[in-house]
RODO-2510 file (C-alpha; in nm, 4 decimals, decimal comma):
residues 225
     n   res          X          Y          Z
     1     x     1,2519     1,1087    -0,4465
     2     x     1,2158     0,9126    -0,0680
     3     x     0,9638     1,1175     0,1063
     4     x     1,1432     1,1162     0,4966
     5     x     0,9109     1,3516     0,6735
     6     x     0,6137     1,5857     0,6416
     7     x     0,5503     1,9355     0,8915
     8     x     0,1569     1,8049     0,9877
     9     x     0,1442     1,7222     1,2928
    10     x    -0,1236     1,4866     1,4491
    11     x    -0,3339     1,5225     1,7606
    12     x    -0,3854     1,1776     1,8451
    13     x    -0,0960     0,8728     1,8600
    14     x    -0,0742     0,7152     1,5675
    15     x    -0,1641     0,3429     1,7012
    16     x    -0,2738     0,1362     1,4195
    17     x    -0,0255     0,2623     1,2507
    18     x     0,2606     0,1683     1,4615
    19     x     0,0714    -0,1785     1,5095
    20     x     0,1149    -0,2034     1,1504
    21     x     0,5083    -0,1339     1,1121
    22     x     0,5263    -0,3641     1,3648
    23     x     0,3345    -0,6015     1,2421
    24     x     0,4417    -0,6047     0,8376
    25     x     0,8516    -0,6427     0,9967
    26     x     0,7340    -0,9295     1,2264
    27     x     0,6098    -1,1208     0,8927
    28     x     0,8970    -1,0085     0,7618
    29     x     1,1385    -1,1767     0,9715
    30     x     0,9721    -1,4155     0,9927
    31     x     0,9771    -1,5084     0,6538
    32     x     1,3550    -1,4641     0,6061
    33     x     1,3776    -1,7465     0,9094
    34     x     1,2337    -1,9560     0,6569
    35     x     1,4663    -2,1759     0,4285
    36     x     1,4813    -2,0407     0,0248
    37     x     1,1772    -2,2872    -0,0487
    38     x     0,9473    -2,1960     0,2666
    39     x     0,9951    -1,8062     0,1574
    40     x     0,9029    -1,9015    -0,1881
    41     x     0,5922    -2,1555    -0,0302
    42     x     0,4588    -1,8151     0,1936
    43     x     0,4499    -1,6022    -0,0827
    44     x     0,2632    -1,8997    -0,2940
    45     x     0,0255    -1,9335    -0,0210
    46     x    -0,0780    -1,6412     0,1741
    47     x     0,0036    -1,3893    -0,1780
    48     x    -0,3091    -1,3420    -0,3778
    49     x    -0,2781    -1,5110    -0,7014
    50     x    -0,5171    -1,3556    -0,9643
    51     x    -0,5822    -1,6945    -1,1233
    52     x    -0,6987    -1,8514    -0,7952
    53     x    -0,8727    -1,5674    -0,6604
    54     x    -1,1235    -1,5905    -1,0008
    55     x    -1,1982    -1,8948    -1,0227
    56     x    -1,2609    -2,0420    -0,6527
    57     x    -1,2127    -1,7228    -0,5030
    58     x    -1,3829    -1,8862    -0,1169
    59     x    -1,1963    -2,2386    -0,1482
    60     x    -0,9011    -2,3363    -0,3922
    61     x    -0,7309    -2,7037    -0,3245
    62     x    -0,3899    -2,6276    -0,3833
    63     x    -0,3715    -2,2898    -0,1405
    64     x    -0,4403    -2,3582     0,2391
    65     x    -0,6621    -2,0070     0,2499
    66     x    -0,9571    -1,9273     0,0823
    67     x    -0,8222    -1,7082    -0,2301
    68     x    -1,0412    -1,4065    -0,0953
    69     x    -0,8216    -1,4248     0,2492
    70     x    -0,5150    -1,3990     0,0717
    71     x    -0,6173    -1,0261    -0,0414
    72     x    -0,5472    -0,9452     0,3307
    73     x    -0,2901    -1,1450     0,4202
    74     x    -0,1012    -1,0609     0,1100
    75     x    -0,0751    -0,6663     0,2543
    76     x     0,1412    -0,8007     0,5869
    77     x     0,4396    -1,0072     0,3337
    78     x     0,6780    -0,8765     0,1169
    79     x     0,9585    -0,9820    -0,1295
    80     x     1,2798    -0,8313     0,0238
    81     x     1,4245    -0,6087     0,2620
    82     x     1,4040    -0,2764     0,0062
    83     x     1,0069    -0,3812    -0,1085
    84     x     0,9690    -0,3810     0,3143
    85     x     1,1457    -0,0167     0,4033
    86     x     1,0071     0,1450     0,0923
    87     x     0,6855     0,0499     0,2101
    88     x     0,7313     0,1273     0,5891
    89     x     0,8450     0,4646     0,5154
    90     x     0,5313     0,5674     0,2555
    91     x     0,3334     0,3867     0,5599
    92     x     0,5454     0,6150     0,8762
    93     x     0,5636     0,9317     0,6808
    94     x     0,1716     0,9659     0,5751
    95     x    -0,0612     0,7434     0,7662
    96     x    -0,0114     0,9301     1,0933
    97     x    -0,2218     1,1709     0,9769
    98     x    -0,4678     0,9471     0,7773
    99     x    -0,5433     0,8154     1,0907
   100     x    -0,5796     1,1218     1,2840
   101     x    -0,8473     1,2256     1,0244
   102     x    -1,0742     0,9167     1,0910
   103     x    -1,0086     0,7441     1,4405
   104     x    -0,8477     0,3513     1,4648
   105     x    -1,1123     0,1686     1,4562
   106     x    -1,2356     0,3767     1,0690
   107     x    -0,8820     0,3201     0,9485
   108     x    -0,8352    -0,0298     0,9825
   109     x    -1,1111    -0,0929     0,7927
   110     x    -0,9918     0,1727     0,5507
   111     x    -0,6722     0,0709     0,5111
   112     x    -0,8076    -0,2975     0,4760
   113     x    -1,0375    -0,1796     0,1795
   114     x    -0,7750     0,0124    -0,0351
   115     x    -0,5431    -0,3188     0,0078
   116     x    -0,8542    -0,5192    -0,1172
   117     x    -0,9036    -0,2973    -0,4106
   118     x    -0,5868    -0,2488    -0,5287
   119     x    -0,5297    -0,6202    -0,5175
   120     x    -0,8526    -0,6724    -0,7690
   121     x    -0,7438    -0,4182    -0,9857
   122     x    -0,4286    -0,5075    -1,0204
   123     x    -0,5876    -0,9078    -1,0652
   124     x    -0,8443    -0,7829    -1,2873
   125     x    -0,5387    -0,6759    -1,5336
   126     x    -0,4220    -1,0451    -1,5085
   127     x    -0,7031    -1,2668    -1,4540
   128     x    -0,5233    -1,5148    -1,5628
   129     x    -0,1686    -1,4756    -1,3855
   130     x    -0,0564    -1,7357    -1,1392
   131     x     0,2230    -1,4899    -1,0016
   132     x     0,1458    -1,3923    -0,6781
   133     x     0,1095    -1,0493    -0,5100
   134     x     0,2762    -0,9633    -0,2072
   135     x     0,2899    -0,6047    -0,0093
   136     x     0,1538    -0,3115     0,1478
   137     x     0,1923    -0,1324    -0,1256
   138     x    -0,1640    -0,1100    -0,2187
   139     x    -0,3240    -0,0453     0,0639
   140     x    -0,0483     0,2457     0,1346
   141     x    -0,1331     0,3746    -0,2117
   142     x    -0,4746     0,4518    -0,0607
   143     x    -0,3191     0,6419     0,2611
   144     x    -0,1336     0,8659    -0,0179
   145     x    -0,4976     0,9464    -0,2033
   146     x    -0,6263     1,0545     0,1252
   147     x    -0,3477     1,2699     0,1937
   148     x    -0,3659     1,4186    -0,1058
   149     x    -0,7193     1,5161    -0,0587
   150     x    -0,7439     1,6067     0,2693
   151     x    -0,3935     1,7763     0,3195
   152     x    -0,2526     1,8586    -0,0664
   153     x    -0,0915     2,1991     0,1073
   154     x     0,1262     2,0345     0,3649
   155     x     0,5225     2,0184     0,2531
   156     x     0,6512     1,7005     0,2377
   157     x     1,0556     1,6294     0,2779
   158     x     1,2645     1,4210     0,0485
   159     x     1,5543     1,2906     0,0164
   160     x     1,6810     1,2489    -0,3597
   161     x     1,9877     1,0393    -0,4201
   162     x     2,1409     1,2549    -0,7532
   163     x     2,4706     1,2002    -0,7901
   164     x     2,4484     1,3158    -0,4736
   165     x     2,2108     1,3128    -0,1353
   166     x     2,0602     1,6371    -0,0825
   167     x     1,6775     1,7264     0,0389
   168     x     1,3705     1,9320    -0,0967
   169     x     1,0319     2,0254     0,0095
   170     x     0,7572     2,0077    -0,1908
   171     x     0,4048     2,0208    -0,1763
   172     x     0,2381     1,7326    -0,1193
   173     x     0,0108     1,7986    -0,4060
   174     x     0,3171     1,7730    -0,6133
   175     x     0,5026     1,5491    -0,4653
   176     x     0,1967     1,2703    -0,4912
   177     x     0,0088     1,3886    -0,7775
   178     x     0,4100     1,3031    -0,9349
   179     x     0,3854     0,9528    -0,7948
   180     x     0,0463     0,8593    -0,9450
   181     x     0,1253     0,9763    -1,2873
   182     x     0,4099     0,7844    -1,2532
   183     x     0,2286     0,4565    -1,1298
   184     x    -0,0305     0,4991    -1,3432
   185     x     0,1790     0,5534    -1,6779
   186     x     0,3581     0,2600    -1,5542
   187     x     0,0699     0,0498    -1,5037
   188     x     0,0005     0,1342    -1,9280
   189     x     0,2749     0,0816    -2,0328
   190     x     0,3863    -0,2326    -1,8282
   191     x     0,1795    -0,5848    -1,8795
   192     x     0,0316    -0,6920    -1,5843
   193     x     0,1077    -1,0790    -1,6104
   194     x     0,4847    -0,9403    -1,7309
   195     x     0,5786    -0,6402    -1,4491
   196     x     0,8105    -0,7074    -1,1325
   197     x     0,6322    -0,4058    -0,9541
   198     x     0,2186    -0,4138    -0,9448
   199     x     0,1906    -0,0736    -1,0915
   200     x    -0,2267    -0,1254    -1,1395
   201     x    -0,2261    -0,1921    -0,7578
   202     x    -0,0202     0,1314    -0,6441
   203     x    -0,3202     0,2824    -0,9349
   204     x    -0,5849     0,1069    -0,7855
   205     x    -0,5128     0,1907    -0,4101
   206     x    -0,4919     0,4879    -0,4425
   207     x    -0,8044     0,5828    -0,6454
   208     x    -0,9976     0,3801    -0,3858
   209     x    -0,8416     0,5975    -0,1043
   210     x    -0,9983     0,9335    -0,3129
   211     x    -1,3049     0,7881    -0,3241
   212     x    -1,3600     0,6822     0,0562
   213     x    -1,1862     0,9499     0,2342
   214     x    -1,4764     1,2203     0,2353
   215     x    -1,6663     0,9014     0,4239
   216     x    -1,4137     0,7752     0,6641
   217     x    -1,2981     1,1176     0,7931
   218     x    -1,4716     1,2228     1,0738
   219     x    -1,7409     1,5121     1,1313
   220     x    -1,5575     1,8259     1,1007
   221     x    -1,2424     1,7280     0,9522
   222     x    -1,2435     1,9244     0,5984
   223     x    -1,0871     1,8409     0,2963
   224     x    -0,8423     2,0550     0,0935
   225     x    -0,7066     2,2002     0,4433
***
């Protein structure tokens, strides 16, 4: 199911989150102007690599960032042109309103944090795993908690590719509390050091987005609406 749409509308433009699209498909081509070994080297380097990040987490000599940078620049790269769209439509389709809910400046930061936590806990699964982690996955993960707590009644369109294409609404209550089971079985059932997708990081994100969104909303804005 490829959530295309949602009917909550925002009050404000959406402009960290546009300056975020933009920003993650900039990276992005600029990565694929890169030869096959420089693509490979920018994932090495600006990825966060569990194994790095523990044990000289502010200075490493083989990465030219401090291992505790890489948890933020990790969110702006991205393996391939599907691991990119998937990601900028999760980002188009429920950040809007995320953002709405707690003003630019509150969501940077927020969006920042969920990135950074669902980077460790997706690292603390792996300590020891020199595979680096690319995406926005994680910090996306924790626009989808917020949604879910502050708007789990709003209907959210999808397109599902069956056989054939043909679109449903559900609930967003549904519709996400169906993703995180799904990441979160994953995430059991998948080794950390071993899985092509960072389940624990989708996990991660988006139980840090729960937690912080009755903080970073602002005054007024309830919950459960």
């Amino acid at each position: 199911m490829i959530p295309i749409a949602d009917d909550n509308p925002t009050r404000r433009t959406p402009v960290v989150t546009w300056a975020l699209l933009i920003t993650c498909i900039a990276v992005f081509f600029w990565q694929i102007t890169l030869p096959e070994e420089g693509f490979r080297m920018a994932i090495h380097q600006f990825g966060v690599i569990p194994a790095a990040l523990f044990a000289d987490p502010f200075g490493h000599p083989e990465l030219p960032l401090a291992p505790i940078a890489t948890v933020f620049t990790s969110m702006f790269l991205h393996g391939g042109l599907l691991h990119l769209a998937g990601n900028m439509l999760f980002l188009y389709v429920f950040a809007n309103n995320i953002e709405d809910s707690m003003g630019h400046g509150r969501f940077i930061i927020f969006y920042a944090l969920c990135g950074a936590a669902a980077a460790l806990t997706q690292g603390l699964m792996a300590p020891d795993s020199t595979v680096p982690m690319v995406g926005a996955s994680g910090a996306i993960s924790g626009v989808l908690g917020a949604y879910l707590i502050l708007h789990p009644f709003a209907w959210v369109k999808l397109l599902v590719p069956y056989f054939v294409i043909f679109f449903i609404w559900l609930p967003a209550w549904l519709m996400l509390g169906l993703w995180f089971g799904f990441q979160l079985l994953q995430s059991m059932a998948t080794p950390a050091d071993e899985a092509g997708v960072a389940f624990g990081a989708h996990a991660g994100g988006f139980v840090a987005g729960v937690i912080l969104i009755p903080f970073f909303r602002r005054r007024g804005v309830p919950l459960f609406r």
